[in-house]
BALOBA-1460 file (C-alpha; in Angstrom, 3 decimals):
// residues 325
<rec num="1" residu="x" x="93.620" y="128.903" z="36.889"/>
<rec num="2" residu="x" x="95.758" y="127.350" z="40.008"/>
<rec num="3" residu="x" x="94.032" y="129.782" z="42.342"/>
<rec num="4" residu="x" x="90.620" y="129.059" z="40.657"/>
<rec num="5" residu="x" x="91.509" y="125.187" z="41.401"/>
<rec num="6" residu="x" x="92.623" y="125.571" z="45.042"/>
<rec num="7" residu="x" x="90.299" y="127.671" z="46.107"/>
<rec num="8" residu="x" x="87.573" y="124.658" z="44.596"/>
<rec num="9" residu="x" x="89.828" y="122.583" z="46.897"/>
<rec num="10" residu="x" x="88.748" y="124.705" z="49.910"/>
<rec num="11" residu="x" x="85.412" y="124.678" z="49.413"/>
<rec num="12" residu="x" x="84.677" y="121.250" z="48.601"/>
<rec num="13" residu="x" x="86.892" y="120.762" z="52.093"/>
<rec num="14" residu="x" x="84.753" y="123.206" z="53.953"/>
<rec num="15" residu="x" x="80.984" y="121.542" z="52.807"/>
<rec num="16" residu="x" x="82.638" y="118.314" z="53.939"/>
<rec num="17" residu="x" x="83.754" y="119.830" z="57.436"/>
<rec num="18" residu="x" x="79.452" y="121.549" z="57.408"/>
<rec num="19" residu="x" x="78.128" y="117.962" z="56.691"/>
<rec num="20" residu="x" x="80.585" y="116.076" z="59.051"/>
<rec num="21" residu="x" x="79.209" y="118.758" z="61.640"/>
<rec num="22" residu="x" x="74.997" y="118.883" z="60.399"/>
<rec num="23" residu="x" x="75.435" y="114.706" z="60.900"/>
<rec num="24" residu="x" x="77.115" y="114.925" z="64.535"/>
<rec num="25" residu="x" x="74.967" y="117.237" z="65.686"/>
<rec num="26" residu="x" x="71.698" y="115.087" z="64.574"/>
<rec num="27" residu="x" x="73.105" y="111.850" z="65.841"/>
<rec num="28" residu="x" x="74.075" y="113.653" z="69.277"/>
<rec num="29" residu="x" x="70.544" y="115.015" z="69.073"/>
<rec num="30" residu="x" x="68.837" y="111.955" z="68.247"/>
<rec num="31" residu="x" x="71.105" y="110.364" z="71.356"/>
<rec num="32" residu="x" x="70.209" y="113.204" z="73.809"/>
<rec num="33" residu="x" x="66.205" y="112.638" z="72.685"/>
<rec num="34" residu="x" x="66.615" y="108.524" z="73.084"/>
<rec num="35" residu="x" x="68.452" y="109.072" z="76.311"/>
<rec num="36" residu="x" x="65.786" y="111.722" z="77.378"/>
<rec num="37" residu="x" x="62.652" y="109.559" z="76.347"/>
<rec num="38" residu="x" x="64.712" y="106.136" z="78.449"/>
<rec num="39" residu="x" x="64.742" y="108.494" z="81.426"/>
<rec num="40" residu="x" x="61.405" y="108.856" z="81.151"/>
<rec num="41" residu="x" x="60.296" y="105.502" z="80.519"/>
<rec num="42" residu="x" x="62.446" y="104.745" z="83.731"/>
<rec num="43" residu="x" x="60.589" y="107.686" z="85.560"/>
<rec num="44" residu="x" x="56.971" y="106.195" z="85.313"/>
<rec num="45" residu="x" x="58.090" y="102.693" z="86.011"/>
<rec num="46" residu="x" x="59.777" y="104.435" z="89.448"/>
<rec num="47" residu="x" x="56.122" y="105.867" z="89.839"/>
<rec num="48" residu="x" x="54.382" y="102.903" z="89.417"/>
<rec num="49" residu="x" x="56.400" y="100.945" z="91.736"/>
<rec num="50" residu="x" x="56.427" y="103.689" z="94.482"/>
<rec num="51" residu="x" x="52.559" y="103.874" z="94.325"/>
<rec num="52" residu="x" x="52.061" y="100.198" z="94.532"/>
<rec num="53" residu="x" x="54.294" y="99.862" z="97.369"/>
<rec num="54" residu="x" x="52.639" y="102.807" z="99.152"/>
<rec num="55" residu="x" x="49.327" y="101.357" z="99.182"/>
<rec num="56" residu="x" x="47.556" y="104.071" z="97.374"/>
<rec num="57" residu="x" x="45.950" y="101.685" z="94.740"/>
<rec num="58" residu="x" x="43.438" y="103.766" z="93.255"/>
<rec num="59" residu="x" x="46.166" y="106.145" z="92.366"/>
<rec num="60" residu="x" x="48.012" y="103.692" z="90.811"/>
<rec num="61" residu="x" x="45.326" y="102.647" z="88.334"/>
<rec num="62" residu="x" x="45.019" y="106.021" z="87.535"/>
<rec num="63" residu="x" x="48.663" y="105.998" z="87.107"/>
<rec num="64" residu="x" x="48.929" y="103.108" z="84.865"/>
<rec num="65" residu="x" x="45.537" y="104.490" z="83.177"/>
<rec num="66" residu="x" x="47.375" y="107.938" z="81.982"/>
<rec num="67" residu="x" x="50.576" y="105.913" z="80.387"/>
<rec num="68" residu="x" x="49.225" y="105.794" z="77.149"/>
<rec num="69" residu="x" x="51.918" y="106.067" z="74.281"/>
<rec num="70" residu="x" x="51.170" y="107.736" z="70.769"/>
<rec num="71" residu="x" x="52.220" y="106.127" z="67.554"/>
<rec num="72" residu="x" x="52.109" y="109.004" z="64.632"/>
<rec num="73" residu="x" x="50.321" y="108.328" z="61.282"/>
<rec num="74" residu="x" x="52.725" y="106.374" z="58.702"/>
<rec num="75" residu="x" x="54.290" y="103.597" z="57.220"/>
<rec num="76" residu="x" x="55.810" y="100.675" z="58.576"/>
<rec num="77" residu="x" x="57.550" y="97.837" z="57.227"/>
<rec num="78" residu="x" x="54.992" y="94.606" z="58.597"/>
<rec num="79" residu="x" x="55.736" y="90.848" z="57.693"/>
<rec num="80" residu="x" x="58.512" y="89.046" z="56.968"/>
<rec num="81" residu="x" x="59.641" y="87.038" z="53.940"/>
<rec num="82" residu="x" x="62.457" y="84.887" z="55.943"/>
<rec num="83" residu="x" x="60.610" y="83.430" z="59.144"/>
<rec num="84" residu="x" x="56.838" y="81.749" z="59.054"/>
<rec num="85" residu="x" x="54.895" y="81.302" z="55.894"/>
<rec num="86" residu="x" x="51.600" y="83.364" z="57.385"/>
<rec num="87" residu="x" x="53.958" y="86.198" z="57.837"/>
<rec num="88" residu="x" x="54.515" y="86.877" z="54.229"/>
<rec num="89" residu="x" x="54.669" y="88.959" z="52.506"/>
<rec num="90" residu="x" x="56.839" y="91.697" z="53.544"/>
<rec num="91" residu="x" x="56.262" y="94.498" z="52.799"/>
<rec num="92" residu="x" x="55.023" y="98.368" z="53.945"/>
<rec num="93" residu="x" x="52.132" y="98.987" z="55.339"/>
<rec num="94" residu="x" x="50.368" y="102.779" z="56.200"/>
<rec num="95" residu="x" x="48.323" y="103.071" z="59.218"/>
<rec num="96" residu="x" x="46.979" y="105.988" z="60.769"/>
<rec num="97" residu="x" x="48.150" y="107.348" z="63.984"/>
<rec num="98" residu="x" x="46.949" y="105.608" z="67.211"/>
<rec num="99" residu="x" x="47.589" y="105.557" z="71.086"/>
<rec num="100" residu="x" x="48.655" y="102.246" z="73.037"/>
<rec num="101" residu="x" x="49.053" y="101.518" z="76.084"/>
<rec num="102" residu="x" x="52.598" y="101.991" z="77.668"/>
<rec num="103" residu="x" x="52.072" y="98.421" z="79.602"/>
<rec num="104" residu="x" x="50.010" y="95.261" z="79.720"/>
<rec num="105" residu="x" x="46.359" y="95.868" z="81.520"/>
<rec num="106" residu="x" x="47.277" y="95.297" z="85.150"/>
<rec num="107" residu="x" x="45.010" y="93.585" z="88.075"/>
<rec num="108" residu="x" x="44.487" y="96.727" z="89.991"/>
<rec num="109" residu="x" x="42.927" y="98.351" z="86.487"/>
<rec num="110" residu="x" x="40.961" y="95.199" z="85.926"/>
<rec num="111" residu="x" x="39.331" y="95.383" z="89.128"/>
<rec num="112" residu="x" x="38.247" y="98.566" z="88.394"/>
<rec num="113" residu="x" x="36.261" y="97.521" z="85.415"/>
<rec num="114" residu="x" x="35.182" y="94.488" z="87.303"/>
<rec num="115" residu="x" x="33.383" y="96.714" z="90.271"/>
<rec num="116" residu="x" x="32.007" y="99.385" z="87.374"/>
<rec num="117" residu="x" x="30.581" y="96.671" z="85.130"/>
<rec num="118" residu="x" x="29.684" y="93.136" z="87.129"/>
<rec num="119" residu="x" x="31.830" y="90.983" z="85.067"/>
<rec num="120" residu="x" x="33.129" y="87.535" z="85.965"/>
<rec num="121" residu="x" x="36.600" y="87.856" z="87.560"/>
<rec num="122" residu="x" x="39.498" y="85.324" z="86.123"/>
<rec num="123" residu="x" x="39.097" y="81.880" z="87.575"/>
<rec num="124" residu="x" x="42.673" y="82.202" z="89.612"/>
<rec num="125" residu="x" x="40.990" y="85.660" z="91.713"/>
<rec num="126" residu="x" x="39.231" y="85.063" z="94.773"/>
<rec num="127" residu="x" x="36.148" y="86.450" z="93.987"/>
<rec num="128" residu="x" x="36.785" y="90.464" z="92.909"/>
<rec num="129" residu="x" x="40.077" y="90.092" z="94.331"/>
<rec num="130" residu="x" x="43.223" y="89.339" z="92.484"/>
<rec num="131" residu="x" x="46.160" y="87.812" z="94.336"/>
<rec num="132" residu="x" x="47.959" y="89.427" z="96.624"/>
<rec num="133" residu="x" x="50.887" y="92.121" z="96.457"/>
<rec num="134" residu="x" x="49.700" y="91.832" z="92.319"/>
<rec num="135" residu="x" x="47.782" y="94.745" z="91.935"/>
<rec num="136" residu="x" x="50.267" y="95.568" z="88.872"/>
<rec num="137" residu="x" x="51.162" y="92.591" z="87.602"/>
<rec num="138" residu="x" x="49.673" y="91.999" z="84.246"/>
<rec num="139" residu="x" x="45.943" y="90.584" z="84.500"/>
<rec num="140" residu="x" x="45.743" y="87.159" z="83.192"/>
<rec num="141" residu="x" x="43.229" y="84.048" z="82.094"/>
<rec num="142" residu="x" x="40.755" y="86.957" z="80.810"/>
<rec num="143" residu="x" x="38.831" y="86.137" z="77.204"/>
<rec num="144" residu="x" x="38.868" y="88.292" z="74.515"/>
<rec num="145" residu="x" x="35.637" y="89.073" z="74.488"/>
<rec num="146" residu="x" x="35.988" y="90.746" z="78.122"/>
<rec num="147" residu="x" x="38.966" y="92.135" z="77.093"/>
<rec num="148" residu="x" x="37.621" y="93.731" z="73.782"/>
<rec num="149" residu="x" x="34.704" y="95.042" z="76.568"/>
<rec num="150" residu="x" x="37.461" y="96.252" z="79.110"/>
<rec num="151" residu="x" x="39.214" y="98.536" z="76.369"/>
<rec num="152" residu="x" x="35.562" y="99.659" z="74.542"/>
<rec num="153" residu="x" x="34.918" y="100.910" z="78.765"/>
<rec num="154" residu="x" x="37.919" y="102.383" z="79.058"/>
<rec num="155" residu="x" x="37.613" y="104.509" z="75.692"/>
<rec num="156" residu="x" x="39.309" y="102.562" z="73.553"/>
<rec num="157" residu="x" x="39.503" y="98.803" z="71.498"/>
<rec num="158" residu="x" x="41.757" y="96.362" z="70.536"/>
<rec num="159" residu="x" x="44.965" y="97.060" z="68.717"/>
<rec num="160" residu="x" x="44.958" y="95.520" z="65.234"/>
<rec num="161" residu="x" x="47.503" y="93.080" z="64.243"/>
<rec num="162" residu="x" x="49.141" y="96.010" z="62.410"/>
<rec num="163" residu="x" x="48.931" y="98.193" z="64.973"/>
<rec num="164" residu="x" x="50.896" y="96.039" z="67.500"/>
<rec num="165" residu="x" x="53.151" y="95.074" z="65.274"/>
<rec num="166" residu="x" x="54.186" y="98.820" z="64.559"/>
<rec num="167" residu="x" x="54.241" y="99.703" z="68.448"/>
<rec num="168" residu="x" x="56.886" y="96.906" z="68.568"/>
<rec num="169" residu="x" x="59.112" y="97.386" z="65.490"/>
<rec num="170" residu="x" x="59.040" y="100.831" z="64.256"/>
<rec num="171" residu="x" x="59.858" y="102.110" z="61.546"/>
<rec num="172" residu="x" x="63.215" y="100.268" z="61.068"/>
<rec num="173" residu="x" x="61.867" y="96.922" z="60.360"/>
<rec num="174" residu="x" x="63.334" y="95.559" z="63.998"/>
<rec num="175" residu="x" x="63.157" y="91.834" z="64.615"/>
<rec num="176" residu="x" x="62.448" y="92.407" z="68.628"/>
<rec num="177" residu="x" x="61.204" y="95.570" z="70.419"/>
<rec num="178" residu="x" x="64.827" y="96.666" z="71.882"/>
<rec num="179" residu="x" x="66.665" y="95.546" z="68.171"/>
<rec num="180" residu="x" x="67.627" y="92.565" z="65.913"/>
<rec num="181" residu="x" x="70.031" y="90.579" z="68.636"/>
<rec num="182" residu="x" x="68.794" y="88.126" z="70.657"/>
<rec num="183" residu="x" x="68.747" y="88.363" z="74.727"/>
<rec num="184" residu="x" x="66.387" y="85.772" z="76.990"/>
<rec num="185" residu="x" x="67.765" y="88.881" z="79.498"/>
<rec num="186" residu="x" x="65.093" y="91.832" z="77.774"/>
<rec num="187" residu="x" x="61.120" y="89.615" z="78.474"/>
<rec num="188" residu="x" x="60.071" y="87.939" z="80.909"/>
<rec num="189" residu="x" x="60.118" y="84.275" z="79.233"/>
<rec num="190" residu="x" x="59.513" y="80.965" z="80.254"/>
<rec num="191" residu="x" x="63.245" y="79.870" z="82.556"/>
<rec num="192" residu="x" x="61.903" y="76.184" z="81.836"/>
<rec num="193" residu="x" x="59.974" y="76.294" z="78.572"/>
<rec num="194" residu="x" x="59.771" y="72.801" z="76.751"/>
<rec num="195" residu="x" x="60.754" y="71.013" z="80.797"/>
<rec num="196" residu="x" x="57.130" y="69.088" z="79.803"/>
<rec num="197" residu="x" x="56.004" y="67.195" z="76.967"/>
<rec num="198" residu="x" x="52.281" y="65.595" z="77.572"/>
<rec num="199" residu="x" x="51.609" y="61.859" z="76.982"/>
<rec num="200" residu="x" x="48.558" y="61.769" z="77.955"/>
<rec num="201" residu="x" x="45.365" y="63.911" z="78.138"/>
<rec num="202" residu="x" x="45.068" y="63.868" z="81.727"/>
<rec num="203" residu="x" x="49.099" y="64.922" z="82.033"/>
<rec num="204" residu="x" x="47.924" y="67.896" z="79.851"/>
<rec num="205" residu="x" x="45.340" y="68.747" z="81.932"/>
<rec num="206" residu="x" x="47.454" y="68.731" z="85.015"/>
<rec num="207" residu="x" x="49.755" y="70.628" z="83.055"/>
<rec num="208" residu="x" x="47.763" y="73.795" z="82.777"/>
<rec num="209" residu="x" x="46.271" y="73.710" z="86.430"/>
<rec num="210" residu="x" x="49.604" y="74.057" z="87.448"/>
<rec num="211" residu="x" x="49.453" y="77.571" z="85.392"/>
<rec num="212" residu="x" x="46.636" y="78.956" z="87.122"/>
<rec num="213" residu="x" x="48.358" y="77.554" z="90.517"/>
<rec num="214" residu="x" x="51.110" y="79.497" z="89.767"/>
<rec num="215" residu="x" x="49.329" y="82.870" z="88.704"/>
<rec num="216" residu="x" x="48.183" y="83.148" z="92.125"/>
<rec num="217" residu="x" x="51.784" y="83.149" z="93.694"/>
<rec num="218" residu="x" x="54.837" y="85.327" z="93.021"/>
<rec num="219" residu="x" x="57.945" y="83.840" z="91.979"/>
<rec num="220" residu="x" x="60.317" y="83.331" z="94.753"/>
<rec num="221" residu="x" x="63.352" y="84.322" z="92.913"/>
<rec num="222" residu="x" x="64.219" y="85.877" z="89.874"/>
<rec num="223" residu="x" x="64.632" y="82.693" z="88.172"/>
<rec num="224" residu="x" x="61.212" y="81.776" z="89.398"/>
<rec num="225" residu="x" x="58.375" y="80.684" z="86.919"/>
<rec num="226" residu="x" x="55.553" y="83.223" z="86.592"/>
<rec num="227" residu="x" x="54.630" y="86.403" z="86.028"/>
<rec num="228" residu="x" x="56.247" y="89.759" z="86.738"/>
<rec num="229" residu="x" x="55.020" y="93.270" z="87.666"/>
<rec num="230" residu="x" x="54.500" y="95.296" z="84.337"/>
<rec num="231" residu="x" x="57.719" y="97.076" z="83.146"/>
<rec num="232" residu="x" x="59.869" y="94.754" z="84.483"/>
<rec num="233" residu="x" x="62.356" y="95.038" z="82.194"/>
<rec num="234" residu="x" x="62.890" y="98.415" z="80.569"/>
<rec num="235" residu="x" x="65.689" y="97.480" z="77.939"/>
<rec num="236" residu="x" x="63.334" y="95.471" z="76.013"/>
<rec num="237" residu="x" x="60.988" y="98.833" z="75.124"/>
<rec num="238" residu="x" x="59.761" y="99.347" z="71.610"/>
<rec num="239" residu="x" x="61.175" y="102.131" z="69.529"/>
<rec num="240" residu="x" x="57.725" y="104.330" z="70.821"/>
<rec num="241" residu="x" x="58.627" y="103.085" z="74.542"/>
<rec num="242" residu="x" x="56.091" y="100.365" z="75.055"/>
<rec num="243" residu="x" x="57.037" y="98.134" z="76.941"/>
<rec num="244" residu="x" x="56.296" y="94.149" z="77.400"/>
<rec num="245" residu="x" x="55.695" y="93.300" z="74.382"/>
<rec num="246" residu="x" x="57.276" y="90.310" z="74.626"/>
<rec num="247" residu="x" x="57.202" y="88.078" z="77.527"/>
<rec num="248" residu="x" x="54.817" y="88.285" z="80.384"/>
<rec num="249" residu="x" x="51.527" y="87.916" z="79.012"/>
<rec num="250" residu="x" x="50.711" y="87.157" z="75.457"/>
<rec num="251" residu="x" x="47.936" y="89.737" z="74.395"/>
<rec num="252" residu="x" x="44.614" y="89.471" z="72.398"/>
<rec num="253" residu="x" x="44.430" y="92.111" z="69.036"/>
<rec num="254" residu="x" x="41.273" y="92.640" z="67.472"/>
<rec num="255" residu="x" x="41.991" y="90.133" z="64.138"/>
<rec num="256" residu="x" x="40.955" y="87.390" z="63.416"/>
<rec num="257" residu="x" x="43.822" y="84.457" z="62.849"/>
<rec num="258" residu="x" x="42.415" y="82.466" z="59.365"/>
<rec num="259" residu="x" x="45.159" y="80.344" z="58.811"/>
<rec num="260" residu="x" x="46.551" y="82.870" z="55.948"/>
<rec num="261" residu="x" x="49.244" y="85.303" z="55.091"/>
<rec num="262" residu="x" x="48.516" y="88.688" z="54.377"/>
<rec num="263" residu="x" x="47.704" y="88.279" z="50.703"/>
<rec num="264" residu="x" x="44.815" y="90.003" z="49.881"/>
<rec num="265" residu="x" x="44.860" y="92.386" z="52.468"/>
<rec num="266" residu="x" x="44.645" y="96.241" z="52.039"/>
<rec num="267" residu="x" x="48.594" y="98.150" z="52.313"/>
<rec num="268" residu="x" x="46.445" y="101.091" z="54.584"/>
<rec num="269" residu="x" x="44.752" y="100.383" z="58.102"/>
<rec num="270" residu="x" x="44.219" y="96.058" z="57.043"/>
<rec num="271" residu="x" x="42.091" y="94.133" z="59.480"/>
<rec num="272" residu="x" x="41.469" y="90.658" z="59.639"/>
<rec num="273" residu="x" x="37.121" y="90.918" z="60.384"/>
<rec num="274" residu="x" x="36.327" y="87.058" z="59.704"/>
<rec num="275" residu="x" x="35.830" y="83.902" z="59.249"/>
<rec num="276" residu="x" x="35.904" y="84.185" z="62.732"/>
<rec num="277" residu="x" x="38.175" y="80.902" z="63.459"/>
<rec num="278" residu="x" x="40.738" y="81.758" z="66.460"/>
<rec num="279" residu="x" x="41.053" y="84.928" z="67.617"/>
<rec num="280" residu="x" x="44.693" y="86.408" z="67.376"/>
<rec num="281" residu="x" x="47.425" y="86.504" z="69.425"/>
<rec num="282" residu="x" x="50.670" y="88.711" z="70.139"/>
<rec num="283" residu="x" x="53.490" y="88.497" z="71.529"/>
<rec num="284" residu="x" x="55.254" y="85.080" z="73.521"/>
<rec num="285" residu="x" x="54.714" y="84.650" z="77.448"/>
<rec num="286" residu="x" x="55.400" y="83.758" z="80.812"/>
<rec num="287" residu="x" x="54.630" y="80.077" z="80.420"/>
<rec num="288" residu="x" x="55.357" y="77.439" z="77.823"/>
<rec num="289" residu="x" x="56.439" y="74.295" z="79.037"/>
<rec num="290" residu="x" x="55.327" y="72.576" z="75.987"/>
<rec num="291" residu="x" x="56.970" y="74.213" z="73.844"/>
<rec num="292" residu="x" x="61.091" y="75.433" z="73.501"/>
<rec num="293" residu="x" x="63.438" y="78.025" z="74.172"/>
<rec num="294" residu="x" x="63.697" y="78.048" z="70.246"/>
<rec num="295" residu="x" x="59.831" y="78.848" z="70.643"/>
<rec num="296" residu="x" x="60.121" y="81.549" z="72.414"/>
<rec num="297" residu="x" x="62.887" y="82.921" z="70.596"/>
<rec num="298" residu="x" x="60.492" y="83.116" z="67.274"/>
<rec num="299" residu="x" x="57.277" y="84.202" z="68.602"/>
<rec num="300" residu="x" x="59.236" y="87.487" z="70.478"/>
<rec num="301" residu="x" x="59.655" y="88.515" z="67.506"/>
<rec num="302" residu="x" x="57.951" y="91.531" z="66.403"/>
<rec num="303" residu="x" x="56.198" y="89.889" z="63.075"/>
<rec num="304" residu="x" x="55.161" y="86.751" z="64.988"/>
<rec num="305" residu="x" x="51.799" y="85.566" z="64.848"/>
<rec num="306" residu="x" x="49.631" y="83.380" z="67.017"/>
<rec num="307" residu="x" x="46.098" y="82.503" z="67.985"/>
<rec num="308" residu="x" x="44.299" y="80.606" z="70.572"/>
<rec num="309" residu="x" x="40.854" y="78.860" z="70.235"/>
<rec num="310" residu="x" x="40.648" y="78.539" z="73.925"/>
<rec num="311" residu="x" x="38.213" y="81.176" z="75.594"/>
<rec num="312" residu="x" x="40.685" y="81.412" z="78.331"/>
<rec num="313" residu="x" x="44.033" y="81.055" z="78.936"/>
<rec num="314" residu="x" x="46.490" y="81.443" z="81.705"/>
<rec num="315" residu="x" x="49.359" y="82.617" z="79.518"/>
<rec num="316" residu="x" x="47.290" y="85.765" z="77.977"/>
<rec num="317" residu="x" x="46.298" y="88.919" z="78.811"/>
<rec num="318" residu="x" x="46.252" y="92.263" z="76.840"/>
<rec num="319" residu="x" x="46.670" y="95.723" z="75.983"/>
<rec num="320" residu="x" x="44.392" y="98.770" z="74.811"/>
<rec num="321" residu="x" x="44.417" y="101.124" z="71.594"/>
<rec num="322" residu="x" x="42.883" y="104.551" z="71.098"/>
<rec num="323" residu="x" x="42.305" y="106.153" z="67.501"/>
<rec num="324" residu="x" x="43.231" y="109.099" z="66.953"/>
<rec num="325" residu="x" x="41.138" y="111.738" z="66.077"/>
């Protein structure tokens, strides 16, 4: 009977020692793959950079073209019962497996579809040209109709609100692409958001030429007010390794905003089609002097939502999505 009990002893000791061993081994796995896939990330950013600096710009579109991320078929947990009322309710949602874009639509890509298709260039270009040593810095000032027209040319659409929302939170119900703390160090945000509050109509107006004056320039310091070249800052990349999704430009997705949570909606694939009121906005941005730091802070978040009823506007740009066949 004594043997019978310590030899019980030793095996309940020995699965313990197996399972101790099965769990290292998948975390150091799971390590090695986030490590591997970071490397990576950091790889194509070293391409793109190296490519724009070398002058070969038509390689760099293509480039920036091919960096196109896939998000597999699933659930996700969307919405949030603790932050803004339209975000409720939380709760998970399936969506079928899509492709996004690894980074914001650049100039040099934009001018592409510009030269293939006629369009009106953004009032800051000169004519068919975008600033100067920009060619991938995130295209700005576009409308959503030319950038739903951009992503239908280049094979693709619009990400649903769903869909960017899972390409920035994952599966673990995140509160910003790199994780739940807080750092002003992981977007590029707004250095003096809320420095302006308007008192007049004219002061507004002055407020956002001063946007598209600064759209043209670069920012002379890292401190600087403006935009940045795309993948800036590779700590702040989503769980799926795509990558700006907060700060820089705020981006168009294919919803409609209707002033209403998500009750109502389907739990698989919803889409907002109509009324068409505003069309929907992601993500915060480069600019925001009339707002706060605080307001920055809550619209990086993942679950966030926004629209704009402006056609244009200097602090948006956008990103592309691909179904899956």
């Amino acid at each position: 009977m004594r043997r019978g009990i310590i030899s019980g002893r030793w095996l309940a000791i020995f699965i313990t020692v197996v399972i101790i061993s099965v769990g290292f081994a998948v975390f150091t796995l799971q390590q090695a793959s986030q490590s591997s896939s970071s490397n990576k990330i950091v790889d194509q950013i070293q391409q793109i950079r190296h490519l724009n600096s070398s002058g070969d710009l038509q390689a760099l579109a293509i480039a920036l073209d091919a960096n196109i991320v896939p998000i597999p078929a699933g659930t996700f947990l969307r919405g949030s019962d603790v932050y803004n009322w339209d975000e409720q309710p939380e709760q998970p949602v399936y969506l079928d497996g899509f492709s996004m874009d690894r980074f914001e639509i650049t100039n040099v890509q934009y001018k592409n579809f510009l030269l293939a298709t006629g369009d009106e260039p953004p009032v800051y270009w000169s004519g068919k040209n975008y600033p100067a040593n920009q060619a991938d810095y995130p295209v700005s000032g576009v409308a959503w109709e030319q950038a739903n027209q951009y992503c239908q040319w280049a094979g693709g659409r619009l990400p649903t609100e769903a869909e960017w929302e899972k390409a920035c939170r994952g599966t673990d119900g995140r509160l910003y692409p790199w994780g739940n703390d807080w750092s002003v160090r992981m977007a590029n945000l707004d250095p003096l958001a809320g420095s302006f509050i308007s008192s007049s109509q004219e002061d507004s107006a002055n407020l956002w030429n001063a946007a598209w004056i600064l759209l043209k320039s670069t920012p002379a310091n890292a401190a600087g007010r403006g935009l940045r070249p795309v993948g800036s800052y590779p700590e702040g990349t989503s769980p799926y390794g795509v990558l700006d999704l907060a700060g820089n430009v705020s981006e168009w997705v294919a919803d409609w905003y209707v002033f209403k949570d998500y009750r109502g909606l389907p739990d698989r694939n919803p889409f907002t089609a109509g009324p068409e009121w505003n069309h929907g906005l992601r993500g915060s941005s480069w600019y925001d002097p009339n707002g706060s730091q605080a307001w920055e802070k809550d619209q990086s978040r993942c679950s966030a939502r926004n629209s704009s009823h402006d056609r244009i506007d200097p602090r948006v740009g956008f990103r592309c999505a691909y179904s899956t066949p």
